[in-house]
C-alpha positions as CSV (number, residue, x, y, z in Angstrom):
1,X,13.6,22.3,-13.2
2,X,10.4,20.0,-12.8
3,X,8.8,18.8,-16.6
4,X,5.2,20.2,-17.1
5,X,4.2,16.4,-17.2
6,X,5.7,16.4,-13.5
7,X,3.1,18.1,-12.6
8,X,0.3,15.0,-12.3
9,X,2.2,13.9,-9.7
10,X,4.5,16.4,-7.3
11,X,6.4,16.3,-5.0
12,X,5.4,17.4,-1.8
13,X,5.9,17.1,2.1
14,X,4.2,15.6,4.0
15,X,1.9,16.4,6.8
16,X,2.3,14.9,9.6
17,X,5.3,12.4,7.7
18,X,4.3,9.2,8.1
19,X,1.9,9.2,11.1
20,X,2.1,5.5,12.4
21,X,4.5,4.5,9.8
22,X,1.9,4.5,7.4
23,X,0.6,7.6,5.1
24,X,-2.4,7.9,2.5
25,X,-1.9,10.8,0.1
26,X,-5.1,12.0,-1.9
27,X,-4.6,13.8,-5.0
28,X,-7.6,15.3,-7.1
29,X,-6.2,15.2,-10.6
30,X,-8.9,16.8,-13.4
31,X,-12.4,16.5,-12.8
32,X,-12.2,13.0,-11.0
33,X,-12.7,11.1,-7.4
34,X,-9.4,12.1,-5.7
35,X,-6.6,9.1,-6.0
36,X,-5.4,7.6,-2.9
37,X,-2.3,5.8,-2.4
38,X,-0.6,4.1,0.6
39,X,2.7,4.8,1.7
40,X,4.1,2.5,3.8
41,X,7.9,2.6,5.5
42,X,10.1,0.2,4.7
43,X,10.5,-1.0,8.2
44,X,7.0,-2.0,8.4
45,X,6.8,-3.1,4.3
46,X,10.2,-5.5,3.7
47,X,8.7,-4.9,0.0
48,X,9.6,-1.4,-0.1
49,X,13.2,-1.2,-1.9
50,X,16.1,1.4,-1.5
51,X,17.3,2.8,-4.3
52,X,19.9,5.8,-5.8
53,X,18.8,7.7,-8.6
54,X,21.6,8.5,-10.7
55,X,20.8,11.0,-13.8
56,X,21.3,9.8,-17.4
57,X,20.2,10.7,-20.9
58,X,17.0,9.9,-22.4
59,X,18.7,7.4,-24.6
60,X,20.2,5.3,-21.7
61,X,19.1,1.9,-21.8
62,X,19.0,1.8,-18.3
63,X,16.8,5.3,-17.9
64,X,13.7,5.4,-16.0
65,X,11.6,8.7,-16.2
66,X,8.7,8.6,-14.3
67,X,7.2,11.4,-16.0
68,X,6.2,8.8,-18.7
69,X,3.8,7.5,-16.3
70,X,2.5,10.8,-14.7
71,X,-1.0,8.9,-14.1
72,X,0.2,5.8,-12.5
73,X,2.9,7.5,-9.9
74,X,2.8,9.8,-7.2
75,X,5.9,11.1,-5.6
76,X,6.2,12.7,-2.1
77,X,9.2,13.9,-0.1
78,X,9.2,13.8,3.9
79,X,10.3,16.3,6.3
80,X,14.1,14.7,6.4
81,X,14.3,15.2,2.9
82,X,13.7,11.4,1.7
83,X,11.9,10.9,-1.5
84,X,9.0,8.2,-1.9
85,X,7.8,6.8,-5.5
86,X,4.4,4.8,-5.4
87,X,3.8,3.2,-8.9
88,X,0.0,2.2,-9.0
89,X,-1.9,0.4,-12.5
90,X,-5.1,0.8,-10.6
91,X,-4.6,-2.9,-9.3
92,X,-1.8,-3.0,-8.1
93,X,1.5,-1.2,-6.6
94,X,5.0,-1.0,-5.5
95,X,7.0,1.4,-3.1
96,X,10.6,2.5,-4.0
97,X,12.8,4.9,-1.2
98,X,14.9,7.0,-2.5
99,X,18.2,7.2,-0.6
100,X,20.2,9.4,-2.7
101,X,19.8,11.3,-6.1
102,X,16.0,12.6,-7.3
103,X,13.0,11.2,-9.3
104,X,11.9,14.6,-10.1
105,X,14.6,15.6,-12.8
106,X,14.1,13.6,-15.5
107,X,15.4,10.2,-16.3
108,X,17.8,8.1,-13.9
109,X,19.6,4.9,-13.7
110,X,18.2,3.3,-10.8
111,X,20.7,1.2,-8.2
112,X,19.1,-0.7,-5.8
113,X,20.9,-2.2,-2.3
114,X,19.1,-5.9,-1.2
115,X,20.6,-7.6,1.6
116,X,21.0,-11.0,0.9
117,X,18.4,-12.3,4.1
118,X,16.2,-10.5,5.4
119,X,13.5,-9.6,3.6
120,X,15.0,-10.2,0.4
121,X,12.2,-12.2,-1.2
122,X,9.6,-9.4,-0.9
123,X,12.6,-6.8,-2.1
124,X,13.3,-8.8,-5.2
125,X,10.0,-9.7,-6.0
126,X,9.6,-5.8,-6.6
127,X,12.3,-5.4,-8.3
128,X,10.8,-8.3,-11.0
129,X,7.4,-6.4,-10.3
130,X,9.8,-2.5,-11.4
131,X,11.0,-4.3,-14.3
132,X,7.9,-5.6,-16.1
133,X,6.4,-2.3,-15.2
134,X,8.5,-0.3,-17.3
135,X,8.3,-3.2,-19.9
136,X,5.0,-3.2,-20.5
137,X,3.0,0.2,-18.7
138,X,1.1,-2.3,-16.4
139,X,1.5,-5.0,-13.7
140,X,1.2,-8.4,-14.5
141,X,-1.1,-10.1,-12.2
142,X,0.9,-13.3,-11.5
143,X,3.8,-11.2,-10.1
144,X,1.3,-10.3,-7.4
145,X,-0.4,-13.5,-6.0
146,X,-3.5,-12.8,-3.5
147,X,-2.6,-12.2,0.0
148,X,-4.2,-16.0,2.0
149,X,-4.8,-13.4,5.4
150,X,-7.1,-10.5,3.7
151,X,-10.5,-11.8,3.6
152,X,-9.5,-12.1,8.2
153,X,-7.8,-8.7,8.0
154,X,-11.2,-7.2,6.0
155,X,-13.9,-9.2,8.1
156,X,-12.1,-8.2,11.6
157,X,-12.2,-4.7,10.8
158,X,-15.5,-4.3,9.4
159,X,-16.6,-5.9,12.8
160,X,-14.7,-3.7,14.7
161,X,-16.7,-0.8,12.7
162,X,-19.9,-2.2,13.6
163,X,-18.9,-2.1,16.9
164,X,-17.8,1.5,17.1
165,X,-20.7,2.7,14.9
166,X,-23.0,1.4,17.8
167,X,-24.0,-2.4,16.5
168,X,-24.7,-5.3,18.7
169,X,-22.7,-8.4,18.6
170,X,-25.6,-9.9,16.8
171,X,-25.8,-7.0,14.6
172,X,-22.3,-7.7,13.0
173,X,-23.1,-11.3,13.2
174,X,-26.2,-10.6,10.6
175,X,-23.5,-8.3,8.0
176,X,-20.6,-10.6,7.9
177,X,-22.8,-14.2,7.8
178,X,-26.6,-13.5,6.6
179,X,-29.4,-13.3,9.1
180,X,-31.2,-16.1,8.5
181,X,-27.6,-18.2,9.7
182,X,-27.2,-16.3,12.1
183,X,-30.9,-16.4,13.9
184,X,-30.3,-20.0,13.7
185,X,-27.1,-20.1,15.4
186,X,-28.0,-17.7,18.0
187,X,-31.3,-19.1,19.3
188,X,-30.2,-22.3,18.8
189,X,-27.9,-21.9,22.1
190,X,-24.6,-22.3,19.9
191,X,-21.5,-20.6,21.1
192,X,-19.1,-20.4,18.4
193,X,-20.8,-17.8,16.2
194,X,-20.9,-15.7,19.8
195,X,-17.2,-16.8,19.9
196,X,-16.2,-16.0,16.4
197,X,-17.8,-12.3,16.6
198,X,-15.5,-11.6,19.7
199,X,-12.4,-13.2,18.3
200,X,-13.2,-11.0,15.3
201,X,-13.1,-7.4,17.4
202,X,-10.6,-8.6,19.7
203,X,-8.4,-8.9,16.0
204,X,-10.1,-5.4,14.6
205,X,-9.5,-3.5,18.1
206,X,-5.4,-5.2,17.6
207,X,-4.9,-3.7,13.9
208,X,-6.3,-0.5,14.9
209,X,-4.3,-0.1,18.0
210,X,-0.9,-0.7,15.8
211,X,-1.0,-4.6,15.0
212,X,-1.6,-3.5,11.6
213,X,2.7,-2.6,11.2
214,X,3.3,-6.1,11.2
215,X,1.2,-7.1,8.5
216,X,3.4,-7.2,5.7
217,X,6.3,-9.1,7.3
């Protein structure tokens, strides 16, 4: 039987399960925004970690209850039966696959299976990241150093939206670098601005048409 704090953040299926490899599940909780979280699976995150859920008493050193941090987890089961645990602070989060046993019955003993090559440094870098969660109700930040390729991932689809939403070349040109750069780049006879911009969408239109599975490995 599912706690009455469960209830912040259920389990549920999903629809369509994992479209792309990737899903975003949106959950209204009170009066508030609705709270979005990414699921990712772990073929396409080598950070997401497989673990068995094995039940224990509340007083097990070793129990984990994530009904202690209804607010900060969101729990969703696909259509083959496989549970997924997002922890979130608000800054930042980790993905856990559960491959046997349940989160949604109180506290477990969580067993986790790394190999010892592939992938392992993302894997055990959340396992460091699980353990000073339930340590201190948060996420350090220096467990979570900032990801060098964003600012291109960000820039390259923001283009790409321009494009889409109708904008000229020179358009997204004006967004991303300031028009008065950009007027003097342009009528200046310059290429590489008029380069950049394309390199840009050619980068966007890649993401969107699946590129964007291989950017966490």
């Amino acid at each position: 039987m599912v706690s009455t704090q469960w209830t912040d953040c259920p389990r549920r299926e999903l629809v369509p399960p994992f479209l792309g490899g990737v899903w975003v599940h949106a959950e209204t909780r009170g009066d508030g925004d609705p709270t979005r979280r990414l699921f990712w699976l772990p073929e396409y995150d080598p950070a997401v970690v497989a673990v068995h859920a094995e039940p224990v008493p509340p007083s097990d050193p070793e129990a984990f209850d994530i009904a202690e941090y209804a607010d900060m987890s969101d729990l969703v089961m696909d259509k083959q039966g496989r549970e997924f645990l997002v922890l979130d602070d608000g800054s930042h989060q980790i993905e856990l696959q559960v491959c046997s046993g349940t989160l949604s019955q109180g506290p477990v003993r969580l067993r986790c299976d790394i190999g010892l090559f592939k992938g392992s440094d993302a894997k055990a870098l959340t396992v460091l990241r699980l353990g000073a969660f339930r340590r201190l109700g948060r996420f350090p930040n220096n467990l979570f150093p900032p990801e060098r390729r964003a600012p291109k991932w960000a820039v390259a689809l923001q283009a790409y939206d321009g494009m889409l939403a109708g904008a000229s070349h020179r358009e997204i040109a004006c967004v991303l670098f300031t028009e008065p750069f950009v007027r003097e780049e342009w009528n200046g006879g310059s290429t590489f601005l008029k380069g950049r911009i394309q390199r840009l969408l050619r980068y966007g239109r890649k993401m969107v048409d699946g590129d964007y599975k291989t950017l966490l490995q």
